[in-house]
C-alpha positions in Angstrom: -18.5 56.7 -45.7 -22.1 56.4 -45.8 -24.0 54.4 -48.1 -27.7 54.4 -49.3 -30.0 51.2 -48.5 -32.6 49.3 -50.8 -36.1 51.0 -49.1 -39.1 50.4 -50.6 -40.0 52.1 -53.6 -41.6 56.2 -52.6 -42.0 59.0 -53.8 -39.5 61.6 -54.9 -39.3 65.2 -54.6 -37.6 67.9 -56.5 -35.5 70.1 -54.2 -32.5 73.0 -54.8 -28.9 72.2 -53.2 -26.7 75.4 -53.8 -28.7 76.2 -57.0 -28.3 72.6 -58.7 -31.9 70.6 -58.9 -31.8 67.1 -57.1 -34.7 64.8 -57.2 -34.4 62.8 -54.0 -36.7 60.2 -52.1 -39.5 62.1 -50.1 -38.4 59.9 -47.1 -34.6 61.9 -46.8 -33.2 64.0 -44.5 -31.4 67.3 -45.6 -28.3 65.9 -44.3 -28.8 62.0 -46.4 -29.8 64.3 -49.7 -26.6 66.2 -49.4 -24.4 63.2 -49.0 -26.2 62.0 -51.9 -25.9 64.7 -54.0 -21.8 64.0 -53.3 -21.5 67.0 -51.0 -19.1 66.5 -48.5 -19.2 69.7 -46.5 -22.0 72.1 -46.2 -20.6 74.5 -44.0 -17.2 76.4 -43.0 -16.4 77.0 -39.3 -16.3 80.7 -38.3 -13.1 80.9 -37.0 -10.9 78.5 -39.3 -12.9 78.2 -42.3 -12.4 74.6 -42.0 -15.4 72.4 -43.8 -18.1 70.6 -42.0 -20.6 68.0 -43.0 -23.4 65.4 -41.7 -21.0 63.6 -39.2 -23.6 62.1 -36.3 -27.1 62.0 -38.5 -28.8 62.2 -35.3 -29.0 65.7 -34.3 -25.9 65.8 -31.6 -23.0 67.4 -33.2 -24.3 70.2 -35.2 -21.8 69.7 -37.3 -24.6 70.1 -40.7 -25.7 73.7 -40.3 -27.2 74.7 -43.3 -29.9 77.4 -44.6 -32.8 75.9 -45.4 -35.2 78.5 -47.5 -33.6 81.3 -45.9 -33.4 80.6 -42.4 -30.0 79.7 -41.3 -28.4 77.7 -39.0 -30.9 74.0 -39.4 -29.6 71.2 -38.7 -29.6 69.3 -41.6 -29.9 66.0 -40.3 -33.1 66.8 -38.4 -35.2 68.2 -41.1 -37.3 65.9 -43.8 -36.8 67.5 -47.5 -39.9 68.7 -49.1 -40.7 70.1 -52.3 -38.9 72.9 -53.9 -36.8 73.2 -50.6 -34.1 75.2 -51.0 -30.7 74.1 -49.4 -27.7 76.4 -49.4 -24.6 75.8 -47.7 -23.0 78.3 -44.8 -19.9 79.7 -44.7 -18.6 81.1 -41.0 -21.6 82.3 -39.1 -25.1 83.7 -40.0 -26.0 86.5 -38.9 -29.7 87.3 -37.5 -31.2 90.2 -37.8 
């Protein structure tokens, strides 16, 4: 569905998606680095369960909730990756304390 496009060449940075190391371009979104790491979903809905990922990239649908070194509920398609991020996807709702 979504594909990546020739940018000038950048820097890279090394961040953590669900414990597996990805080196993507500094430039990225949460949201683009998941798609590129071949995730499809990065969240379950509370009441179904049913799978959600990036489906607007521009910060509409919220449909790319993720936890983003421990604070849940980003939206992944808002927030630049930076180095040693850690991304982990969210199942049903957070809870705050």
């Amino acid at each position: 569905m979504f594909e990546a496009i020739a940018v000038k060449p950048g820097g890279t940075v090394r961040i953590d998606i669900d414990g597996a190391a990805h080196e993507v371009p500094m430039h990225y979104s949460v949201a683009a680095a998941l798609l590129a790491s071949g995730a499809l979903a990065c969240r379950t809905t509370p009441v179904s369960g049913a799978q959600r990922g990036p489906f607007c990239m521009m910060g509409v649908c919220f449909d790319c909730l993720v936890e983003i070194d421990d604070v849940p509920n980003v939206q992944a398609c808002m927030t630049r990756v930076h180095e040693g991020m850690r991304v982990r996807s969210m199942a049903g709702k957070a809870r705050l304390a």
